[in-house]
N, C-alpha and C positions, 0 to 999 in steps of 0.2 A: 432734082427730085422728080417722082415719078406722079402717077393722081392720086393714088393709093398714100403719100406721105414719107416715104421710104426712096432712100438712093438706091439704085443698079447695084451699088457695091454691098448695102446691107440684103437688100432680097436674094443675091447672088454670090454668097460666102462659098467658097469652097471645102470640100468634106476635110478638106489639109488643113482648112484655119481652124473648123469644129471643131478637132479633134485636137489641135496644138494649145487653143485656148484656154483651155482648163488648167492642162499641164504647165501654159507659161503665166498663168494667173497665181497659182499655186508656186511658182520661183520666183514669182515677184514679190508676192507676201512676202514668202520667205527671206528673199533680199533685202526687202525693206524692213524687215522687223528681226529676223535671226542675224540676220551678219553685223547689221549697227548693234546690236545688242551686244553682240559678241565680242564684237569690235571695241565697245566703248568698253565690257568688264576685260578685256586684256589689255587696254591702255590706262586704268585703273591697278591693274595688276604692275604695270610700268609703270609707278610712280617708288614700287620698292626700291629701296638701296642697290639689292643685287641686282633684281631682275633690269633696272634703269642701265649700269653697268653690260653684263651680256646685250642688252639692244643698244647701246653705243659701239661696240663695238661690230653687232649686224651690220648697221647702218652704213659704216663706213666699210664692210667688206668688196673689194673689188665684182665686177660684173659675174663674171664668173661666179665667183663663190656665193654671190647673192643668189646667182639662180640654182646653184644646189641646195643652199638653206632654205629658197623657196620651196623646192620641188620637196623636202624629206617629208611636212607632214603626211604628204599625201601616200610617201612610200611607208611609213612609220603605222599609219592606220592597217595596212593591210594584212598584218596578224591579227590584229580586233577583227578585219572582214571576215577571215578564214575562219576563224573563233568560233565566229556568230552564223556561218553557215554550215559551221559542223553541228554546233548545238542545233542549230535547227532543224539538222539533218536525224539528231537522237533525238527527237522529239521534245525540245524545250524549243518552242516556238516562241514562247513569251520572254525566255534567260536570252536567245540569241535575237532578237529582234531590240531589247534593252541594251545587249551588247552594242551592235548595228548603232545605233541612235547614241549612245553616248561616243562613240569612238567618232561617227562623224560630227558631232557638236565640237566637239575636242580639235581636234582637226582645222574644223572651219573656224574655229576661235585664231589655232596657230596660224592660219594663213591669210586671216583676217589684219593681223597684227603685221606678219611678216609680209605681206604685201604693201601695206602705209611703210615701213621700215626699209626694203629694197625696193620700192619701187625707183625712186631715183637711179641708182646703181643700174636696174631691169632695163629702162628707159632707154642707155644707151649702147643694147646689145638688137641691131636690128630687128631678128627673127622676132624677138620679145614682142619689140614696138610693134610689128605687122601683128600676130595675133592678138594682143593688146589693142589695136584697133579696129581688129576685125568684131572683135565680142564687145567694145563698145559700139558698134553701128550696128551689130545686131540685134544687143539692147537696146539701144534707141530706137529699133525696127519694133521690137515686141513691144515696148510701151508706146509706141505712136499705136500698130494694132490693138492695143488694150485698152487704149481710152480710148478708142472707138465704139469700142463694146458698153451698154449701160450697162449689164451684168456688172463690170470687171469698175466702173465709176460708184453704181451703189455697192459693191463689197471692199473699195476702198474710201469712199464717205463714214460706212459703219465701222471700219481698222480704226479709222482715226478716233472716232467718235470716242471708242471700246478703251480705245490707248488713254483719251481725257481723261476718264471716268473713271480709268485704274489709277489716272495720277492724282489726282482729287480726292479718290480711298484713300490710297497709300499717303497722300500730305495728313491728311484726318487723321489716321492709324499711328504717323508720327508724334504728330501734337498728343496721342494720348498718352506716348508711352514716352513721354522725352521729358 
């Protein structure tokens, strides 16, 4: 600590972390609240008869093929991208930005799912594992950097807070209408 109350390392941020912390404040929210979210309504969705059936048989697809069923959402979404940047090109900024946003929600649900489903399979294809561990130690880098920041500690005090408060409604909102 310095006299002042402040570490070396908070008075002397880099304009690199400035500028990255917002941006990785904002994928971490999103992390923590779009992908479980996501996550948990498509394993909900996986409790159907059919849909339970097609992710058995995921599940058990060899490495390879697990990593082409992984990779399709991401190549599937990209007539929605083209879509939503043509309209936005004719001036429906609002029709292709609505595009935009449901095709990646969609998306990130699919690979949210098919990720829990191959990941076993993934695991045992090197390449996988090395990037798969590179983007967990990166995350663990951003979030060690982020709780550093009080910013990024009080706008994750108030997530939670916001998440109670909505489940406390919605219990309330249940008992009236059940």
């Amino acid at each position: 600590m310095t006299g002042n109350g402040s570490s070396p390392i908070q008075r002397h941020r880099s304009p690199f972390a400035i500028v990255l912390v917002p941006f990785a404040v904002l994928l971490m929210l999103m992390e923590e609240y779009v992908w479980r979210g996501l996550k948990a309504l498509m394993a909900r969705l996986g409790q159907l008869p059919i849909v339970a059936r097609v992710e058995a048989k995921i599940a058990a697809l060899p490495p390879f093929w697990a990593a082409v069923v992984f990779i399709l959402p991401g190549l599937t979404v990209l007539p929605f991208k083209l879509a939503a940047l043509w309209a936005i090109a004719q001036g429906h900024f609002l029709l292709g930005i609505l595009v935009l946003i449901v095709a990646k929600l969609v998306a990130t649900a699919l690979v949210a799912r098919l990720y829990t489903l191959c990941k076993p399979a993934l695991m045992t294809v090197s390449w996988f594992v090395r990037v798969h561990d590179w983007v967990a130690g990166a995350k663990a880098w951003a979030h060690a950097k982020l709780e550093s920041w009080g910013a990024w500690r009080l706008i994750h005090r108030t997530a939670i807070l916001v998440r109670l408060k909505m489940h406390a409604v919605a219990k309330r909102w249940k008992g009236w209408f059940a």
